[in-house]
C-alpha positions as CSV (number, residue, x, y, z in Angstrom):
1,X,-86.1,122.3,-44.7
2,X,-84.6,120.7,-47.8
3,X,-87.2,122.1,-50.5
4,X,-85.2,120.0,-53.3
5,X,-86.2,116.7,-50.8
6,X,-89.6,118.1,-50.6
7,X,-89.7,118.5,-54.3
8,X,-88.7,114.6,-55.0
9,X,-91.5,113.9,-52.7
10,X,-94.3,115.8,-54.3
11,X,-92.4,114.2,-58.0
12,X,-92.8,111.2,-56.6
13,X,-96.6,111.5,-55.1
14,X,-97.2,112.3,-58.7
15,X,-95.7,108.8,-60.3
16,X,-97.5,107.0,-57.7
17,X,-100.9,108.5,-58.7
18,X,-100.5,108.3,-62.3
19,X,-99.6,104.6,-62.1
20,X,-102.8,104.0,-59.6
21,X,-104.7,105.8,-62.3
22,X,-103.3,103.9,-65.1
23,X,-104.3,100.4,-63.2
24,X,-107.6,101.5,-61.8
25,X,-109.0,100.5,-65.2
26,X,-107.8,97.3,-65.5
27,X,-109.0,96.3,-62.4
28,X,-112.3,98.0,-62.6
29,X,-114.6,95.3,-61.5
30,X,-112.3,92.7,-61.2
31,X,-111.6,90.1,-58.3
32,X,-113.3,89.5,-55.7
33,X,-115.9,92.4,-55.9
34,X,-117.8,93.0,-58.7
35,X,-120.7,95.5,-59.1
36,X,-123.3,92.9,-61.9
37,X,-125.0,95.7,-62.3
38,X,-122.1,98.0,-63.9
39,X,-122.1,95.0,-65.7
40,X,-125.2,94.5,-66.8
41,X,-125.0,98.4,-67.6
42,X,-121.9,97.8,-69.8
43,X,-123.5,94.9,-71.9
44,X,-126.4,96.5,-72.9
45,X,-126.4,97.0,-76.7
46,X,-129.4,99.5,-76.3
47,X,-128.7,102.7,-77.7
48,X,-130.8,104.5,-74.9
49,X,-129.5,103.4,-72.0
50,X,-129.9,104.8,-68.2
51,X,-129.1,104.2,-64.4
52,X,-131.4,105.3,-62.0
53,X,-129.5,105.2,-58.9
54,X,-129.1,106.1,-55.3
55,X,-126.2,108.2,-54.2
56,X,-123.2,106.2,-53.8
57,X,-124.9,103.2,-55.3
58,X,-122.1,103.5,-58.4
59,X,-124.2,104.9,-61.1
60,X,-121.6,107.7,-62.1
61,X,-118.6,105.4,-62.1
62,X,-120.3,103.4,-64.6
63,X,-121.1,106.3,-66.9
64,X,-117.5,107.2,-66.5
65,X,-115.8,104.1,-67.0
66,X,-118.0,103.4,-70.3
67,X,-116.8,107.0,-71.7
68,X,-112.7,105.5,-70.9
69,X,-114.1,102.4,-72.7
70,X,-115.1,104.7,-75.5
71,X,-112.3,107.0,-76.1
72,X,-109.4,104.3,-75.5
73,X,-110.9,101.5,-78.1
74,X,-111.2,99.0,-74.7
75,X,-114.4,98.2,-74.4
76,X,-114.9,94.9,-73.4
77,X,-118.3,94.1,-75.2
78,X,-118.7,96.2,-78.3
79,X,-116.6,96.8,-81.5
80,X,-114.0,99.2,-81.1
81,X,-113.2,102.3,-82.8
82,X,-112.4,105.8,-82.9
83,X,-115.1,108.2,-81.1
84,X,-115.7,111.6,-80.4
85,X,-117.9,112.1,-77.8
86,X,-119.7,114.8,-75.1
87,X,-120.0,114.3,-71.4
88,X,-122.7,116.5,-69.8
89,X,-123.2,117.8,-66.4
90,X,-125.5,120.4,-65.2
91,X,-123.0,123.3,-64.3
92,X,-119.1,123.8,-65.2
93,X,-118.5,123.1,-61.2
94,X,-120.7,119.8,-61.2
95,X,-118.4,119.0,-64.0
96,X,-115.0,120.0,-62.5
97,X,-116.3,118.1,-59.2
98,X,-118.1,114.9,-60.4
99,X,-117.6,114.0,-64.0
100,X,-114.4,115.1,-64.8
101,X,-113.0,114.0,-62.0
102,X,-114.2,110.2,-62.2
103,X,-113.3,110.0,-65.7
104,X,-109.3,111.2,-64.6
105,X,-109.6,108.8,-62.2
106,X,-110.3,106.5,-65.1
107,X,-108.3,107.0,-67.7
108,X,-104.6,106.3,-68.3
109,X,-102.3,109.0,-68.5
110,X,-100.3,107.0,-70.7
111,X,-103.2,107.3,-73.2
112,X,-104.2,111.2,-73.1
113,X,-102.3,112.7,-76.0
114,X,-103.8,116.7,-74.9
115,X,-106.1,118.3,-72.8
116,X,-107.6,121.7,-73.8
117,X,-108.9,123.6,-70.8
118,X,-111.7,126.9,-70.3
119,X,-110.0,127.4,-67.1
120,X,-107.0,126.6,-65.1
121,X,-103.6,124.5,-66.1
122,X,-103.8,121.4,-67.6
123,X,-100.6,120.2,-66.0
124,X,-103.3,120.0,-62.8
125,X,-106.6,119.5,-64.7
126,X,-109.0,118.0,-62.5
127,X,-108.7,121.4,-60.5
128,X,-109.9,123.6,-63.8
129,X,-112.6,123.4,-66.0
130,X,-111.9,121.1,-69.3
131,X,-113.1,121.7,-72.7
132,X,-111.5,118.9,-74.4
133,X,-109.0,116.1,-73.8
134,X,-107.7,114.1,-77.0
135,X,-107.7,110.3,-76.3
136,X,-105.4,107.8,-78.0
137,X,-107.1,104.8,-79.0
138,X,-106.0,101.4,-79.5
139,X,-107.4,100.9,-82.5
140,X,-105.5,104.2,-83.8
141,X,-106.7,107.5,-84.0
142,X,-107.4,109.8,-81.8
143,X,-110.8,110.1,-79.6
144,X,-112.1,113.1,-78.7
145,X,-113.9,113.6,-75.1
146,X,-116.0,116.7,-75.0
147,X,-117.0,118.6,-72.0
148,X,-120.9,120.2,-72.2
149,X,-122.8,121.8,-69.1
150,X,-126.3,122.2,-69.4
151,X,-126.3,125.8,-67.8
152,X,-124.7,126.8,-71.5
153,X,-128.0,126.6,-73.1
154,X,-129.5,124.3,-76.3
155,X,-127.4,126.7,-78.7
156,X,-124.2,125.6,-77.3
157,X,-125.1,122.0,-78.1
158,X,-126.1,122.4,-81.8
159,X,-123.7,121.3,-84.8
160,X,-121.6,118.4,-84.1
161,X,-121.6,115.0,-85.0
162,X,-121.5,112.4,-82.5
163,X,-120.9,108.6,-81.1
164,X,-122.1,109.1,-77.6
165,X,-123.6,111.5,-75.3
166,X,-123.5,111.0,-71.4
167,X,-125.6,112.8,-69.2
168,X,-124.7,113.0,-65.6
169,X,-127.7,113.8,-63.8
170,X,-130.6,114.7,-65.5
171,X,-130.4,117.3,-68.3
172,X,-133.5,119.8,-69.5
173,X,-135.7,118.3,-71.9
174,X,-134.8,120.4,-74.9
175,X,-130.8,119.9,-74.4
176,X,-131.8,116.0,-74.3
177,X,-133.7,116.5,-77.5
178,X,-130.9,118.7,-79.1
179,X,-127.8,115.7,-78.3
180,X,-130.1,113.1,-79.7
181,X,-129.7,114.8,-82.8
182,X,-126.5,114.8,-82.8
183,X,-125.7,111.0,-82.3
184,X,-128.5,110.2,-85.8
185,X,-126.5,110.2,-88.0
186,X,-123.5,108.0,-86.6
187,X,-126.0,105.8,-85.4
188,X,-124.6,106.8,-81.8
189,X,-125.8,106.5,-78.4
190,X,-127.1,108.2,-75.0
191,X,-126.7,107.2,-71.4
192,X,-127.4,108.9,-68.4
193,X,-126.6,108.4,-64.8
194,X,-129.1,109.9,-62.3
195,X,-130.8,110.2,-59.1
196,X,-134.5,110.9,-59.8
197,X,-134.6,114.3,-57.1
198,X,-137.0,116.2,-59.1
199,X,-140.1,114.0,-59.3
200,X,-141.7,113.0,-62.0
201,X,-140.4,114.6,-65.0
202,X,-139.7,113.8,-68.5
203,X,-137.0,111.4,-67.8
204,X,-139.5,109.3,-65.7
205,X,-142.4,109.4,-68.6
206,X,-140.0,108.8,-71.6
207,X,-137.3,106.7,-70.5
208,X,-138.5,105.2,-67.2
209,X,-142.0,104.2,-68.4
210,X,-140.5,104.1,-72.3
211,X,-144.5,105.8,-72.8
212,X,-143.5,105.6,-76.7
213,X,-142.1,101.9,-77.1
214,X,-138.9,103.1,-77.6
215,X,-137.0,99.6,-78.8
216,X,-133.5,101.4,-78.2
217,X,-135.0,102.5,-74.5
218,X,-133.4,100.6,-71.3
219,X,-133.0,101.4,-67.9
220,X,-131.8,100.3,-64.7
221,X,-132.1,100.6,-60.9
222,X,-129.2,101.2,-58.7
223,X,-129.7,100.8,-54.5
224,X,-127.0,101.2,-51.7
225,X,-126.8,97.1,-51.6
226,X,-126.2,97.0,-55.3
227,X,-122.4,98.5,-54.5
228,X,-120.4,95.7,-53.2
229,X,-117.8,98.6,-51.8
230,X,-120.6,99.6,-49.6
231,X,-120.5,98.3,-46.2
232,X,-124.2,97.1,-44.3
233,X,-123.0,99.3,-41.9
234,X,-122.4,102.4,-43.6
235,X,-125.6,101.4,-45.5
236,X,-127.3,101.3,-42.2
237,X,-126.0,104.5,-40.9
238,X,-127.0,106.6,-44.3
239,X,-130.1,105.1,-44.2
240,X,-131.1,106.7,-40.7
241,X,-129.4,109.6,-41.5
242,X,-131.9,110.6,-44.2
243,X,-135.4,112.1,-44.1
244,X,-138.1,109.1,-44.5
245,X,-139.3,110.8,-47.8
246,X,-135.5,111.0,-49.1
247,X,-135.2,107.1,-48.4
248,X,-137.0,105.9,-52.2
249,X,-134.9,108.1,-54.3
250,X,-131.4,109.0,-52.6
251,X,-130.9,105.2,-51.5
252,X,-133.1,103.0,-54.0
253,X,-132.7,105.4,-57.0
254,X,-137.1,105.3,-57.2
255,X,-138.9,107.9,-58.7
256,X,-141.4,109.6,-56.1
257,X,-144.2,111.6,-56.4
258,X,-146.1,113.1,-52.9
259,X,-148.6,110.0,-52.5
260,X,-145.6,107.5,-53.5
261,X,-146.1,104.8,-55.1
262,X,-149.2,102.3,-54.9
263,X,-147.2,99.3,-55.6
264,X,-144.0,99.9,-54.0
265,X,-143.1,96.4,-53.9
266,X,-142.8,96.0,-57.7
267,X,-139.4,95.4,-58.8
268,X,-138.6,94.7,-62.2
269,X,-135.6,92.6,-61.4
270,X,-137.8,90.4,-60.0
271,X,-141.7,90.4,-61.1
272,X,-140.9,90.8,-65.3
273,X,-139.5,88.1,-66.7
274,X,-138.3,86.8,-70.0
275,X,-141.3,84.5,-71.6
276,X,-141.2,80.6,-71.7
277,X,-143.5,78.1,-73.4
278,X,-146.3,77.8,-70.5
279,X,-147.3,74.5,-69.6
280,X,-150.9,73.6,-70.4
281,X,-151.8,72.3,-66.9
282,X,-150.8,76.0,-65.9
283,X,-153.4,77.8,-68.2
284,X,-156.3,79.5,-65.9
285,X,-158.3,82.3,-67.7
286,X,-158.2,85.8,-69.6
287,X,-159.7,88.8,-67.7
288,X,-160.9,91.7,-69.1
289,X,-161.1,95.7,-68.5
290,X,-163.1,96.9,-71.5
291,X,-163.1,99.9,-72.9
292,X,-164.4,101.8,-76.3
293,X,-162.4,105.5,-76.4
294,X,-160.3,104.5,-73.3
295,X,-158.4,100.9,-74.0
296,X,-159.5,97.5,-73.5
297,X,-157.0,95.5,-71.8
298,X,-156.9,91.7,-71.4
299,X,-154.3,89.6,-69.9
300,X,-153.6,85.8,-69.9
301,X,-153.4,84.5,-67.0
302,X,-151.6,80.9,-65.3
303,X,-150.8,79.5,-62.3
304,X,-147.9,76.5,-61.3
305,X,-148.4,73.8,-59.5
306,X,-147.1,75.8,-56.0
307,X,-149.6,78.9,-56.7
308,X,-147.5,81.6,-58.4
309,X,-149.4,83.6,-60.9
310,X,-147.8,84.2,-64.7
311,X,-149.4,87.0,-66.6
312,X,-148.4,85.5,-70.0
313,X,-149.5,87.7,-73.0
314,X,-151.7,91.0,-73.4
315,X,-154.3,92.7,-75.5
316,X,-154.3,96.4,-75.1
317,X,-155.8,98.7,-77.9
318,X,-158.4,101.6,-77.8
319,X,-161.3,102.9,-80.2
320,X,-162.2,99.7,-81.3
321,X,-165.1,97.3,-81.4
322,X,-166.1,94.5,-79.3
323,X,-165.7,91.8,-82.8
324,X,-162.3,93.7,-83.1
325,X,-161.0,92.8,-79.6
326,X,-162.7,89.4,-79.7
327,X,-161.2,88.6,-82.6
328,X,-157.5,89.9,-81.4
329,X,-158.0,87.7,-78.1
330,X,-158.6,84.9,-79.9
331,X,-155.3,85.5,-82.0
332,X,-153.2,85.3,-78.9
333,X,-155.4,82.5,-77.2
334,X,-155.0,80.4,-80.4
335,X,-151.1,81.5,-80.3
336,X,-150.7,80.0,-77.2
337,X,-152.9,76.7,-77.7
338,X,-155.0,78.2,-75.1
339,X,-157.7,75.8,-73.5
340,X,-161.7,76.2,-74.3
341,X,-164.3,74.5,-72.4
342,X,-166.3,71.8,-73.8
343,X,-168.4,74.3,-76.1
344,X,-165.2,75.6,-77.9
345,X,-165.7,79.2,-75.9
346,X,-163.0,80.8,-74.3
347,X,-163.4,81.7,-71.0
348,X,-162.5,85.5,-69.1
349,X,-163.4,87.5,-66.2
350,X,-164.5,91.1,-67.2
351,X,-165.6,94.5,-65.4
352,X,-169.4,94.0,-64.2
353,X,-169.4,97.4,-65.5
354,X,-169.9,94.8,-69.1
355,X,-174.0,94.1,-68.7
356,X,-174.6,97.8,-69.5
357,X,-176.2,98.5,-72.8
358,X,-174.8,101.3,-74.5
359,X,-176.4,103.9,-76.9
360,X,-174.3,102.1,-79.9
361,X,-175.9,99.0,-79.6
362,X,-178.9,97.3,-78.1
363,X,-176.6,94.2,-77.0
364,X,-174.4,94.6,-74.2
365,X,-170.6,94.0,-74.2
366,X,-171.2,90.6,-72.4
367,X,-173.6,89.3,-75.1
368,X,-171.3,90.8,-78.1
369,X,-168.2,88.6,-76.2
370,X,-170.3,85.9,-76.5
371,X,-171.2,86.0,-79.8
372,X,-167.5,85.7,-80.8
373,X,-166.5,82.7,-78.8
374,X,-165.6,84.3,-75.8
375,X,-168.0,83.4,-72.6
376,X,-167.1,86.5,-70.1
377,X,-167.9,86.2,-66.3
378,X,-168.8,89.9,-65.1
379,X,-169.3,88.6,-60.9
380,X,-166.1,90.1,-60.0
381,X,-165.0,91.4,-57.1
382,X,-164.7,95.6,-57.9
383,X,-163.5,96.2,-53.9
384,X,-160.7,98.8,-54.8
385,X,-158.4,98.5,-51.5
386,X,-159.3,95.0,-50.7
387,X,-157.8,94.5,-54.6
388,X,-154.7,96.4,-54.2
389,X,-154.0,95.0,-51.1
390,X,-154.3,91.0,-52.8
391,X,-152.1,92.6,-55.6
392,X,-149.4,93.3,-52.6
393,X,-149.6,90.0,-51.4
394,X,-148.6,88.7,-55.0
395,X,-145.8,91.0,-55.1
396,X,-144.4,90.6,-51.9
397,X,-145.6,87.9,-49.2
398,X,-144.7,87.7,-45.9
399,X,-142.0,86.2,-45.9
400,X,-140.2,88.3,-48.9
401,X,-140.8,86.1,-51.8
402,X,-142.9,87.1,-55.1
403,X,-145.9,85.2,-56.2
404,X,-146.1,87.3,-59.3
405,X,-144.6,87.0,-62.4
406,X,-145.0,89.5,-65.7
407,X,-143.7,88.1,-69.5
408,X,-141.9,91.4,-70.7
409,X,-143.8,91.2,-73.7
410,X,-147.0,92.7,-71.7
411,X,-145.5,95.8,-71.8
412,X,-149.0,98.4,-70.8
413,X,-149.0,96.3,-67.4
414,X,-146.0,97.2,-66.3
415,X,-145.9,100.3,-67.7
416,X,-149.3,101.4,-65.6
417,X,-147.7,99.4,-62.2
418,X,-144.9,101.7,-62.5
419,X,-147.3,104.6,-63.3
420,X,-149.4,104.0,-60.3
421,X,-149.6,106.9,-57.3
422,X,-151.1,107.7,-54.5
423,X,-153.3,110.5,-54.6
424,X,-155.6,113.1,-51.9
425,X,-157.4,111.3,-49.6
426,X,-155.1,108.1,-49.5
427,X,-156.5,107.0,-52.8
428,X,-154.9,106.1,-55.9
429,X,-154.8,108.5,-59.1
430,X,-157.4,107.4,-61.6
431,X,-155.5,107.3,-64.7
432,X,-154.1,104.6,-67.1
433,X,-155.3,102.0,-64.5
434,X,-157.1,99.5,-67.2
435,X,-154.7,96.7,-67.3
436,X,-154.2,97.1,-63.4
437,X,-158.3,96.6,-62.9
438,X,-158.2,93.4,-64.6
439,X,-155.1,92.4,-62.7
440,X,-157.1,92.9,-59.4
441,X,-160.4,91.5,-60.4
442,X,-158.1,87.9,-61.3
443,X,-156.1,88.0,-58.3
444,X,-159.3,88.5,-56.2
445,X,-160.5,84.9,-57.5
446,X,-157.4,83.3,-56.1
447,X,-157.6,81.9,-52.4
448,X,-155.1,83.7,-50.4
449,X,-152.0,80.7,-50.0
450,X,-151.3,79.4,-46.3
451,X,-147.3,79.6,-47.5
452,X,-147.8,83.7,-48.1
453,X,-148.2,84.1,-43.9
454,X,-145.6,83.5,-41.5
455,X,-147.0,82.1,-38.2
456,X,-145.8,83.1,-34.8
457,X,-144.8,80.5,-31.9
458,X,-148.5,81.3,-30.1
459,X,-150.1,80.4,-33.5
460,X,-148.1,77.2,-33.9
461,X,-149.1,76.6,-30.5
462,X,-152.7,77.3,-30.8
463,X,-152.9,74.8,-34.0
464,X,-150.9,72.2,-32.0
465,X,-153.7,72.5,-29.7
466,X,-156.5,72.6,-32.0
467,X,-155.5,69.2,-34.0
468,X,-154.8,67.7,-30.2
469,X,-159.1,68.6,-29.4
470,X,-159.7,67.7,-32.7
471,X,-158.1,64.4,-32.5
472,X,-159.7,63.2,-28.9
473,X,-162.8,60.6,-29.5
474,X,-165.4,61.2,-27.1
475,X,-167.6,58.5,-26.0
């Protein structure tokens, strides 16, 4: 064998996978496939920002690509500059086999000036364990890429001074706390990239439900059909492959807990929505979960002309008196040039729950309403499964459309729909459920819409019929 041949070969294997590498970049969602939601990930100016994602559904690529973004002074939709930076993974192999690797793949070799390694040569670095690798950026300067692993422990990630941290895969609370420090003072940011495995943890509480109002707090949902490089076949075949209880969080990127979720068919993509000025003809009413210790919540509530419901602004606030929330209500309703009827009283649907005096006052919360302008109806319908079951019809109707639509501005409704799980006995957890009791006892006053049911051939049939007996005189 000529071993100087073979030698040319392997030289020339080499050139051929650098260049790739130096192009993969460039055309990173380019042509005729493009992943919106790497995108969408890309353009977010939040500095907070995560990707809950199904394996394979191209969560990590984007957490890599934005660090190559970062380092080289090429990113496409914020200012550039010089950045030092940590990637973190959960073990020094997770590293060597997931993150490090995709962000080789990445970036240009033309643009790494040196790579410092813990283990192994850095003339073949994606096979050892890197500490460091020095970027040049195009703005001048050099960035610095950091390697972290959680396994080190929350000492390890104390001192520096950063621009960005990247998690890949979910990292211990405390670490998470510790790198959040260390982007304050430069103003820097996190992003993670994960599949949620392990249940409901902190990441789903603080980042998924943003449970403090985080303004800097954004997140995003990555499924199988999300990848455009993913075939329907392939999609098909992993989905069969896994376990039925695997399904929600390996290919949808959902958060599960044992029950799973009440409302499985909420989907922020589709049921939140930015707000628009509603038409008046639209307006229908308020309804109202009250509460003294525990919050009152009260939504607004209107419907278009082809019956889809728009939950259009929000009241939620605990510890407070009946004036208090009357008086908040009427804020928003005046706001939104709500209607009144012909007394000047605005009209809502509240918890029957309402006529009961309480030891704080000989009125009841119906009559205090009343006495500030709002005339409450407590008749409504309290049937908990018949409710959630008229919820799912909103969300989802037969034929896959949504009838539901949330402003993004009524923030505690969404927050409980996503909070919402089955519990023992097939029934759903009582807690933080105000906002989604109100929901329920409005959507129960709607008539269930003949375009929400998809009819068979025997039941076009049987109404073909019915019209034909209908129609015959009889003398």
């Amino acid at each position: 064998m000529d071993l100087s041949l073979v030698g040319k070969i392997l030289k020339l294997e080499k050139t051929i996978n650098l260049r790739h590498n130096e192009s993969k970049l460039y055309f990173y969602n380019k042509g005729g496939k493009v992943h919106k939601k790497q995108i969408k990930f890309h353009k977010c100016k939040k500095r907070n920002r995560w990707v809950f994602g199904g394996n394979r559904s191209g969560k990590t690529e984007c957490g890599a690509v934005e660090v190559v973004y970062l380092a080289c002074g090429k990113h496409p939709y914020k200012q550039n500059r010089v950045t030092e930076g940590w990637v973190v993974s959960l073990s020094r192999q997770v590293q060597r086999d997931v993150a490090q690797r995709k962000i080789l793949e990445y970036l240009p070799a033309s643009y790494i000036e040196k790579i410092v390694m813990v283990s192994g040569d850095k003339s073949s670095a994606e096979d050892g364990i890197i500490d460091f690798i020095l970027v040049r950026s195009d703005v001048g300067g050099l960035s610095r890429i950091g390697f972290k692993s959680c396994d080190q422990g929350r000492e390890k990630f104390q001192g520096a001074s950063l621009d960005y941290v990247w998690f890949d895969e979910e990292p211990p609370f405390e670490i998470y706390l510790e790198c959040k420090m260390r982007v304050l003072d430069k103003c820097g940011e996190i992003f993670g990239t994960m599949t949620p495995l392990k249940g409901l943890t902190w990441v789903y509480n603080t980042i998924y439900l943003n449970d403090r109002a985080d303004e800097e707090v954004w997140c995003e949902t990555m499924e199988w059909a999300d990848n455009p490089f993913l075939s329907k076949k392939e999609i098909e075949n992993m989905t069969k492959s896994l376990p039925a209880e695997e399904i929600e969080s390996r290919r949808y990127g959902k958060f599960m807990q044992n029950g799973g979720m009440v409302y499985s068919e909420f989907d922020e993509n589709i049921h939140v929505i930015e707000p628009f000025a509603v038409p008046k003809e639209w307006q229908d009413t308020i309804s109202i979960d009250p509460g003294l210790h525990n919050p009152l919540s009260a939504h607004f509530y209107a419907v278009d002309f082809d019956g889809n419901v728009y939950v259009v602004a929000e009241h939620y606030e605990a510890g407070q008196t009946v004036q208090h929330h009357a008086e908040k209500i009427k804020e928003i309703a005046r706001k939104l040039n709500w209607h009144t009827d012909g007394n000047g009283f605005y009209r809502a649907l509240i918890d029957s729950a309402a006529n009961q005096r309480t030891l704080a006052s000989e009125k009841n919360v119906v009559e205090l309403f009343y006495e500030n302008q709002i005339l409450v109806n407590p008749k409504v319908n309290k049937d908990l499964f018949a409710g959630i079951s008229v919820v799912k019809s909103y969300l989802k109707t037969a034929d896959g459309r949504s009838r539901l639509f949330i402003f993004k501005n009524c923030v505690n409704l969404i927050r409980e729909i996503k909070n919402y799980w089955w519990g023992d006995g097939d029934v759903p957890i009582k807690k933080d459920d105000h906002s989604l009791d109100e929901l329920r006892y409005y959507l129960m006053t709607k008539p269930i819409s003949k375009q929400t049911q998809v009819k068979n051939e025997i039941q076009k049939d049987k109404e073909k019929m019915a019209r034909a007996l209908k129609n015959r005189r009889i003398f």
